[in-house]
N, C-alpha and C positions, 0 to 999 in steps of 0.2 A: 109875771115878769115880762117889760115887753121884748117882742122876737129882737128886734135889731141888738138887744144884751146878751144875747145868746153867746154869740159865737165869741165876743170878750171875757164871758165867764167859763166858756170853755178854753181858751187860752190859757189862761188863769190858774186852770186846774192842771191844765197839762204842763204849764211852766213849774208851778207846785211840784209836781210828781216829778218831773226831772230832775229837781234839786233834792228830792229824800230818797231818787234814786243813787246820786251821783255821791249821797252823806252818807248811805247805807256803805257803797263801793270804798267808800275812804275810810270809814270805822270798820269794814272786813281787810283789805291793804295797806293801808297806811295809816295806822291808827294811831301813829304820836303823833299827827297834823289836823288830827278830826278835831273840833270844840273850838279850835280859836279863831278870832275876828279876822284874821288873814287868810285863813280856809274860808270861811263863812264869804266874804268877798269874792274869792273864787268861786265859791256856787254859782254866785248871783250869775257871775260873768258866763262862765259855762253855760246854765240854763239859756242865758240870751243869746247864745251862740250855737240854741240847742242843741246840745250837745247830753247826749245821751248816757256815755258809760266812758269809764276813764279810757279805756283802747283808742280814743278818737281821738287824745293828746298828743300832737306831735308840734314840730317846730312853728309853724307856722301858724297853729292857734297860740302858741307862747307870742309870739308876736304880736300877735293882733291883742293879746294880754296886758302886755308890756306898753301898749299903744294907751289902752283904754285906765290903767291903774294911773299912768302918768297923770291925766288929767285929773285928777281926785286925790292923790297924797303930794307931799315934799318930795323933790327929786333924789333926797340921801336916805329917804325907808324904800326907796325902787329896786334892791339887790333884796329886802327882807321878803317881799311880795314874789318876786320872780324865781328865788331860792324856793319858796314854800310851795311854790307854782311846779319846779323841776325837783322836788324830794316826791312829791303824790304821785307823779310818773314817774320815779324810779323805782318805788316802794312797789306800785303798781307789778312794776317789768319784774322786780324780784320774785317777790310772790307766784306771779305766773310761770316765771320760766322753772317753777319745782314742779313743772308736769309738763308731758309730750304737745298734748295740745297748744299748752301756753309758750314753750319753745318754741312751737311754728310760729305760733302767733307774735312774739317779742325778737326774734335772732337778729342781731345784727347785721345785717346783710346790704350787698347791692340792690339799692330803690331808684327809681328814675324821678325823686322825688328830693326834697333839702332834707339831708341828716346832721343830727345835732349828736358832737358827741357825750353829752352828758345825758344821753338817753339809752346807751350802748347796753348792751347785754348781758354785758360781761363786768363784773360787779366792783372789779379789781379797777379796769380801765376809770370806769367813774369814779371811783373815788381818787385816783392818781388827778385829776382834772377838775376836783372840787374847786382849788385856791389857784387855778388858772385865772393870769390878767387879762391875757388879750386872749379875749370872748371870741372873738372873728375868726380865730384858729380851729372852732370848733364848731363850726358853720360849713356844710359841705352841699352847695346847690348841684344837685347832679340832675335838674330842672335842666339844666343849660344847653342853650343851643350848641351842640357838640356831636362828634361821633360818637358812637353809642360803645365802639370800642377804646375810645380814649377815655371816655366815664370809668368804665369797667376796670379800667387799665389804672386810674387816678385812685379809684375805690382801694384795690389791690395795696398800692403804695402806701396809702394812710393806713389799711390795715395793720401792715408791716410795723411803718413806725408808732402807734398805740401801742402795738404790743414785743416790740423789740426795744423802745427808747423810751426807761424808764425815768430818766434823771431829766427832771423840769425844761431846763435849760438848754438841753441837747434835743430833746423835743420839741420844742418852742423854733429849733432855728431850723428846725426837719418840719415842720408843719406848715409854719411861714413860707417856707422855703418851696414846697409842693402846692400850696394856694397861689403863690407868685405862678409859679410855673404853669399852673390849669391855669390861669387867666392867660398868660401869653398864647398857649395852648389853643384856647379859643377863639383869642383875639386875632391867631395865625393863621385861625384854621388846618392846624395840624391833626391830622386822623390818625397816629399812631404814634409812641410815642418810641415804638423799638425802629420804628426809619426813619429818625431823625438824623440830619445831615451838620454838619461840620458848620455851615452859613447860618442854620436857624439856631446853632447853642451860640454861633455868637452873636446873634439877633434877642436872644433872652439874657444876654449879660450885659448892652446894651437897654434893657427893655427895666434891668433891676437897678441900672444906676440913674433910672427915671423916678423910679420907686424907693429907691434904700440912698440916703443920702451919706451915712459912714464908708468907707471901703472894707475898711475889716467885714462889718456884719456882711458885706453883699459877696466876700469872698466864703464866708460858710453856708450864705445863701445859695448860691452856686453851684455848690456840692449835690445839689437834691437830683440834679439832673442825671449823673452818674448814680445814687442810689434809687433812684426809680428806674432806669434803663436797667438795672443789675436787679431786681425785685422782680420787675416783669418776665425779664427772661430767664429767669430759674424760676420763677412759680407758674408759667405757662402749662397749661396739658399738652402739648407738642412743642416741640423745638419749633425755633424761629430761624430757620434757615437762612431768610431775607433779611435778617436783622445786621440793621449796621455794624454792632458791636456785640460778638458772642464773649460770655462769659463761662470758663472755660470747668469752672464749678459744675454747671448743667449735666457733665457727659460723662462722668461718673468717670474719670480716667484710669486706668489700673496703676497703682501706686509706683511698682516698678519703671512705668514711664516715667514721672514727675520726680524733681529732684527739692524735695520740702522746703530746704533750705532758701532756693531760687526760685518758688513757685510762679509759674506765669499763668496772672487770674484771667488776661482779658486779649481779643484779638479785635482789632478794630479797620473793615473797610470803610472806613471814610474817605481817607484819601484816593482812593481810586474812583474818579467820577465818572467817566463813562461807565454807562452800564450793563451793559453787554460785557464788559471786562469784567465790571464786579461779580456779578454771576457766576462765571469761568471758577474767580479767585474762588468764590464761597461753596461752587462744587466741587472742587479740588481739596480745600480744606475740611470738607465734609469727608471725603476717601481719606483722608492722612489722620484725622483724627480717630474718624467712625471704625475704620477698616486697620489702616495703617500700625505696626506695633514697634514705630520709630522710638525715641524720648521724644517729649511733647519739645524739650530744650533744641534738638534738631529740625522740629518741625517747623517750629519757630521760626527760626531762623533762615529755614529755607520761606517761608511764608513771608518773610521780609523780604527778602532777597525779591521774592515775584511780585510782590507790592511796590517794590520801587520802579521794578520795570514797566509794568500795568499804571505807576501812577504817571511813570514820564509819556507812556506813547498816549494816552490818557488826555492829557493836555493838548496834545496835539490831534485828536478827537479820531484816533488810530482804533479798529478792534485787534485787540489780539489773534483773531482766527484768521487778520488778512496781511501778517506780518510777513516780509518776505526776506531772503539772508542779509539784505545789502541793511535793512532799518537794524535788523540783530546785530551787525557787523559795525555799526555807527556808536549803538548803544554800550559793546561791549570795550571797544578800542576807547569811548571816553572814560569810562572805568580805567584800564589801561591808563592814559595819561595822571588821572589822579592818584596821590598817595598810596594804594591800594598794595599791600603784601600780596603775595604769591597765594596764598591759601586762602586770603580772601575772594582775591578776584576769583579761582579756582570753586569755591563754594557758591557763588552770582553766577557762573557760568552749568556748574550744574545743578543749581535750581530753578534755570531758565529751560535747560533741558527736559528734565522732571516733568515741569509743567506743560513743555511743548507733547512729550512723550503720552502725559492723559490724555489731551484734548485729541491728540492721535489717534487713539485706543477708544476714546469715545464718538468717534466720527467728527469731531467739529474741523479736522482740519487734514490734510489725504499722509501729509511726512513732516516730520519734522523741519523746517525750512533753516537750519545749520549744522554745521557739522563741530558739536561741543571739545573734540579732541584735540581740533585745528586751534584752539583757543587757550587750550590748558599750560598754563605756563609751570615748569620744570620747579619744585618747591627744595630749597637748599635747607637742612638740617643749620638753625641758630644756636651757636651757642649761651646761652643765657648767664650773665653775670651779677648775680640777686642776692647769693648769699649777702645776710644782716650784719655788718661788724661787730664785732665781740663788744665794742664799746657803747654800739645803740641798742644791744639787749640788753647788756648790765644794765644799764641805767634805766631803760625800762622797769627790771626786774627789783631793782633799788627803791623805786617809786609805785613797785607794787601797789601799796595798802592807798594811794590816792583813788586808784579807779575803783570801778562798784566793782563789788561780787562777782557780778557772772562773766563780769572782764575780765578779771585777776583769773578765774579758772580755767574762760575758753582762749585766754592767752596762754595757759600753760600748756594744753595741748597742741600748740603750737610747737611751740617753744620747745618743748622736750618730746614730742613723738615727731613731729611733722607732720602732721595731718592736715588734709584737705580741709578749708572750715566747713565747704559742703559735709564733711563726716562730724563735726566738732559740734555743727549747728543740729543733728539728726540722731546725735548719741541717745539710748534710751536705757530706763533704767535697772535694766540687769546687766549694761555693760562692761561692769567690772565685776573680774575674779581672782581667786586663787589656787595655784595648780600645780601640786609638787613644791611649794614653799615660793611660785613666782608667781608675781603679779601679772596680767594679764588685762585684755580689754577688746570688749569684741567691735567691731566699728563696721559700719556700711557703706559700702564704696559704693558713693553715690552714681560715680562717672561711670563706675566697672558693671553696676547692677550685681552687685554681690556682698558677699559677708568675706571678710576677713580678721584672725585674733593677730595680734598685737602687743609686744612687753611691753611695759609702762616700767619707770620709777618705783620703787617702794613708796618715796614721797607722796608722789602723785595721786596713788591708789591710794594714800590713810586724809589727802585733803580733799578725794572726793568722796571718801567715807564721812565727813563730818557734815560736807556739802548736804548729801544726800541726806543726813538725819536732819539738819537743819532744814531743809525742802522736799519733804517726802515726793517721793517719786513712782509711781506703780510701773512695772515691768516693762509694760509698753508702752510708756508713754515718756515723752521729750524731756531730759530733764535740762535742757534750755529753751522754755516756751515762750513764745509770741503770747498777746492780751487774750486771746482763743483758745490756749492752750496747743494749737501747730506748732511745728518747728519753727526757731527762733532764724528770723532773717539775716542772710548771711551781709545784708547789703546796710542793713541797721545795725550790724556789728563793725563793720568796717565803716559807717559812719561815725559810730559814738566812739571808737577806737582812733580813729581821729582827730575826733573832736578832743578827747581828753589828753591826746600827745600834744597840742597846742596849747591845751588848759595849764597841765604840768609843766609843758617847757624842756620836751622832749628834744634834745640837739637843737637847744635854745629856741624853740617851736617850730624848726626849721622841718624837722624827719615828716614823711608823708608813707603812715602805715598800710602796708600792704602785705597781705594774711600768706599769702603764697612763697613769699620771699624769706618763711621761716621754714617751708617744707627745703629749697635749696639750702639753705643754713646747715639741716639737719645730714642731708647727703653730702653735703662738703664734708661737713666735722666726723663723719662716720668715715669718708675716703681718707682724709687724712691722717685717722688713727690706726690708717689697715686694713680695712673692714671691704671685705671685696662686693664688685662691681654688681656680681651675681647675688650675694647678700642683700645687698642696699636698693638693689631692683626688686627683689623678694620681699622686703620689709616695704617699700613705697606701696606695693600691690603694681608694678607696673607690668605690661606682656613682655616687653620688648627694651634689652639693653640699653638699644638707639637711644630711647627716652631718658631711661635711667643717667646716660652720659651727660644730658643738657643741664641735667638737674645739679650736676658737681662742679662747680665752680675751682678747678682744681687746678689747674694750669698757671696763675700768677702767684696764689700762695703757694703751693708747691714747690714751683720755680724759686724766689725768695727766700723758701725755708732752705732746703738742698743748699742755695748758693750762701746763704749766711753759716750754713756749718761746716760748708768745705774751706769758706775762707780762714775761719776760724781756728784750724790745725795749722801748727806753725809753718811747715812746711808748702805750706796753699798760699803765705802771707802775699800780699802785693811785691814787697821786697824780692822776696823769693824767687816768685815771678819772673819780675826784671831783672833779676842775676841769672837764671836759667836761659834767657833770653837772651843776657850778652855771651853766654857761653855755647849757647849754639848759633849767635849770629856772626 
């Protein structure tokens, strides 16, 4: 044989040997794909790509696959080819991952490399992703000129949604939605995706109405930017301190803070651009949540309160730590001129303090540069006139059976206890009882941080007796839940209560419902039958009579009733009256 055939018949043999290696690998893994002319093809291709052992399959030899089959079949058997080409590497990845070694070797994990997700690990995920259309969605370059914590960060969120959104369609506009985004991402040069600013989310909604030509779909598009900033910052190993937008899930709150019904998920420094302020806000709110054993609903609110002030001096490119009385005194006097109650301005004034008081305490500033008392304006006790008229809950209660279920119910505790919907939304289910032949009802006073029982109706108790068999309920748990199974949203109840008083044609759709104005109802109706001040304070759960007195609306019916029964005896007539009159005049 002459020498120059050598090394071609050594080729030869070695190409050989590749492909009765790589046939052996397929008839030990994948062995409903071994024998047919579309595996056989694939050999060919493999070997020429020498390629050695099926481990070496990843996307990008599918590619250069998918290049090379084109040119040799019809472009409608090109799904048969690349199908048979991604079952041998799944069948592969199965196989393997029934041992430790082959786990390491197969996991799904962060690669600085393009993953495909029909190569995933996890056996569930692939098959959810067989009869996926857009193929593109399942293409993840993490090749990319990018930061390596944005990669990471990107990886993280596709995770999430594989395996949190199993319904095609809801996944399809979460996948889209996170590819759109890494490409702005990159194309931004944005390194992070938890300090993201208020200018670049609307730089990327701008960037989707280049890309997405409907409106609807670019508003579900959209969304991915909130559920990646909320993914990243609970599944970090450390808190993001720096992060524009904390998510308030992270910090493990102790319940008694949080009021279910009201939950507040998210706090967001965006608006405060100077950053030397931001900082300030985000170590302060670091002490009020970390340390502080306020209600989160206070903290809040004070955290607004110093967000507005930080965003106004902010603008005008002011730090907080160089504020002097006369800017404090500008700031608060326009508050002052505006709309502003007594107790609000009063709550802006000592949330200003608070805040002056940390930076105090923590060196960034020698005193406080106001005096918060000079400013507190004198709050006058309102008397509130809310009671419901008899005639817009009849007819409510008339038109019962139009609203859903859980209307008709959490409006009857309205209706007949008074209750706070914060308590109505947070009921759980061993709340009802019986004790001594009376019904009872334990309820959580959301506001007070406490338990208090409660008589109820006979009524009331046997129609949430039925309730409760109809919707089984365990002890502890909500029996008016959110999709979550959390407490049912006080603010989605007074939404859809709303909504369906307009639907019905409630005081000819005129009535605008409000949950609150059936607890005064109940204190009115309870003063007017008698039922003393000390009672009816006792029964609301409230400390302090003061309160208890706003909540009675008791002074115009009162008055009206008294003067329609005095008139009434013959002797009170008008006539009367006026002859009494001429006889003493």
């Amino acid at each position: 044989m002459p020498a120059f055939l050598q090394p071609f018949i050594e080729a030869e043999q070695e190409w050989s040997r590749r492909i009765e290696q790589l046939r052996k690998e397929i008839r030990e893994f994948a062995e409903e794909e071994a024998g047919s002319s579309i595996t056989e093809q694939i050999l060919l291709f493999l070997a020429d790509e020498m390629v050695e052992h099926l481990s070496e399959i990843d996307y990008e030899l599918r590619m250069k696959f998918e290049l090379y089959i084109t040119l040799l079949i019809k472009r409608n058997y090109l799904y048969r080819y690349t199908g048979t080409f991604d079952r041998i590497r799944q069948a592969y990845i199965r196989e393997r991952m029934k041992t430790p070694a082959g786990q390491r070797e197969c996991e799904w994990k962060y690669k600085n490399e393009i993953l495909f997700v029909p190569y995933h690990s996890d056996p569930v995920i692939v098959k959810s992703v067989e009869t996926v259309r857009c193929r593109s969605n399942m293409v993840w370059n993490f090749k990319a000129v990018a930061s390596e914590k944005l990669k990471r960060q990107i990886f993280t969120v596709l995770e999430y949604i594989l395996e949190n959104y199993e319904v095609s369609r809801l996944r399809e506009y979460k996948l889209t939605g996170l590819q759109l985004f890494y490409e702005f991402c990159i194309r931004e040069q944005i390194p992070d995706v938890q300090l993201l600013e208020l200018e670049q989310e609307t730089a990327f909604h701008n960037y989707l109405k280049q890309k997405v030509e409907k409106e609807q779909r670019r508003k579900r598009l959209k969304t991915i930017v909130e559920t990646a900033r909320k993914v990243i910052f609970i599944q970090t190993s450390e808190i993001r301190w720096d992060a524009t937008i904390w998510y308030l899930e992270r910090f493990h709150i102790a319940k008694e803070r949080i009021n279910q019904s009201d939950s507040i998920e998210k706090i967001s420094f965006q608006e405060v651009l100077q950053p030397k302020n931001r900082l300030l806000l985000q170590e302060y709110m670091k002490y009020e949540i970390g340390i502080g054993e306020l209600a989160l609903s206070t903290v809040y609110e004070r955290f607004r309160t110093i967000r507005n002030f930080l965003q106004e001096i902010s603008e005008q490119q002011i730090e907080v730590t160089k504020c002097d009385a006369r800017l404090i005194d500008e700031y608060l006097k326009n508050l002052q001129n505006g709309a502003m109650g007594a107790k609000t301005f009063n709550t802006n004034v000592s949330g200003i303090q608070f805040f002056m008081k940390f930076l105090e305490v923590k060196g960034y500033i020698k005193k406080i540069p106001f005096y918060a008392a000079y400013y507190l304006e004198k709050q006058i006790p309102v008397h509130h006139n809310r009671s419901v008229e008899e005639d817009v809950y009849m007819e409510i209660i008339q038109n019962l059976s139009q609203f859903p279920e859980h209307l008709r119910m959490m409006f009857l505790h309205l209706w007949c206890v008074g209750l706070r919907i914060s308590e109505v939304c947070t009921l759980k289910g061993d709340a009802y009882y019986i004790q001594n032949g009376d019904c009872w009802m334990k309820v959580y006073q959301v506001k007070m941080k406490n338990y208090k029982r409660v008589p109820i109706p006979v009524t009331l108790y046997r129609l949430m007796q039925v309730y409760l068999k109809k919707h089984p309920t365990k002890k502890e748990a909500y029996i008016f839940r959110n999709r979550k199974g959390g407490a049912f949203s006080k603010s989605t109840f007074m939404g859809q209560m709303k909504k369906y008083c307009t639907q019905i044609g409630i005081q000819n759709g005129e009535y605008i419902f409000k949950s609150h104005d059936y607890r005064h109802t109940v204190a009115t109706n309870f003063y007017e039958y008698g039922v003393s001040i000390q009672s009816i304070r006792d029964y609301l759960g409230h400390t302090f009579e003061e309160m208890t007195m706003q909540y009675i609306d008791y002074m115009p019916r009162k008055i009206a009733k008294e003067n329609d029964a005095y008139f009434e005896e013959e002797e009170n007539s008008l006539l009367a009256c006026m002859q009494k009159g001429e006889t003493h005049g």
